[in-house]
N, C-alpha and C positions, 0 to 999 in steps of 0.2 A: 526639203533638206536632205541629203546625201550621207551615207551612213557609213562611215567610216571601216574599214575593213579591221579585224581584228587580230589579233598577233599570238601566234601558237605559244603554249611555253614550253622555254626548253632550258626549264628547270630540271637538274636531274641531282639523283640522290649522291651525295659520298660516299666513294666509294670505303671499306674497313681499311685498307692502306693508308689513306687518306686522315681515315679520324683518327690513327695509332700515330700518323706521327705528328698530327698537330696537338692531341692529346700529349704524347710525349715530353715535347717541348712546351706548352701550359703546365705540366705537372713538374716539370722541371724549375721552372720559374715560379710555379709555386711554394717549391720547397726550400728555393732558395729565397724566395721573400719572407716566408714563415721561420725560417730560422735565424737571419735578421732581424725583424722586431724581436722575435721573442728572445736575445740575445741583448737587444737595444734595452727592451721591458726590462730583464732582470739585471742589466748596471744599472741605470738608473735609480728604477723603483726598490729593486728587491737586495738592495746591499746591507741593510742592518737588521733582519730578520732573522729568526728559528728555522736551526738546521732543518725541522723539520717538514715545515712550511716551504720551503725553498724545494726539499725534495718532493714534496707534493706539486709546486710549481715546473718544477721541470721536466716531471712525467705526463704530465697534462697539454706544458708546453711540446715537449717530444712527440707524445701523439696528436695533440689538435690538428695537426694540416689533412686528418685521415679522413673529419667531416667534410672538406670542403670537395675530397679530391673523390670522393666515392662516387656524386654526378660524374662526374669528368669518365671517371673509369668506367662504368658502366654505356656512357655514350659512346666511348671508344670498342666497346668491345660490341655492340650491337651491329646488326648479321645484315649484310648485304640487303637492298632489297630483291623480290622473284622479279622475277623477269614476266613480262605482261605474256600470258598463253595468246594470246586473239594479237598481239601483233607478229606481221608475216616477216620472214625471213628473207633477208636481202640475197640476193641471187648471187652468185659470185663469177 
């Protein structure tokens, strides 16, 4: 049986350009998703409640999109990979 040659990868990292601006535009449509429901949430649900209760909802609602977006952010801002020392420099 003959052994099939196997295939390098050339998988490489993203570059920080890269994760900043599709981070960007996820965080963007995340905000604009989350203030939608949570706008949808309070006509519906939250129309004959305590002023008080309401103001407790819509600080909660204002900040909530902070949990989901703090992954996001933090992947975006993470650092280039180094660069391999032991591979040799193309000649030019």
């Amino acid at each position: 049986m003959r052994q099939q040659p196997q295939l390098r990868s050339t998988k490489t990292a993203m570059s920080v350009r890269s994760r900043k601006l599709i981070g960007t535009i996820a965080l963007l449509a995340l905000v604009c998703v989350w203030g939608l429901l949570a706008m949808a949430l309070a006509q519906s649900v939250l129309t004959d409640i305590n002023g008080f209760v309401a103001a407790i909802y819509y600080v909660v609602a204002g900040l909530g999109w902070v949990l989901p977006a703090m992954p996001l952010i933090s992947w975006m801002a993470k650092p280039d990979p180094k660069p391999d020392p032991k591979a040799t420099p193309t000649p030019r």
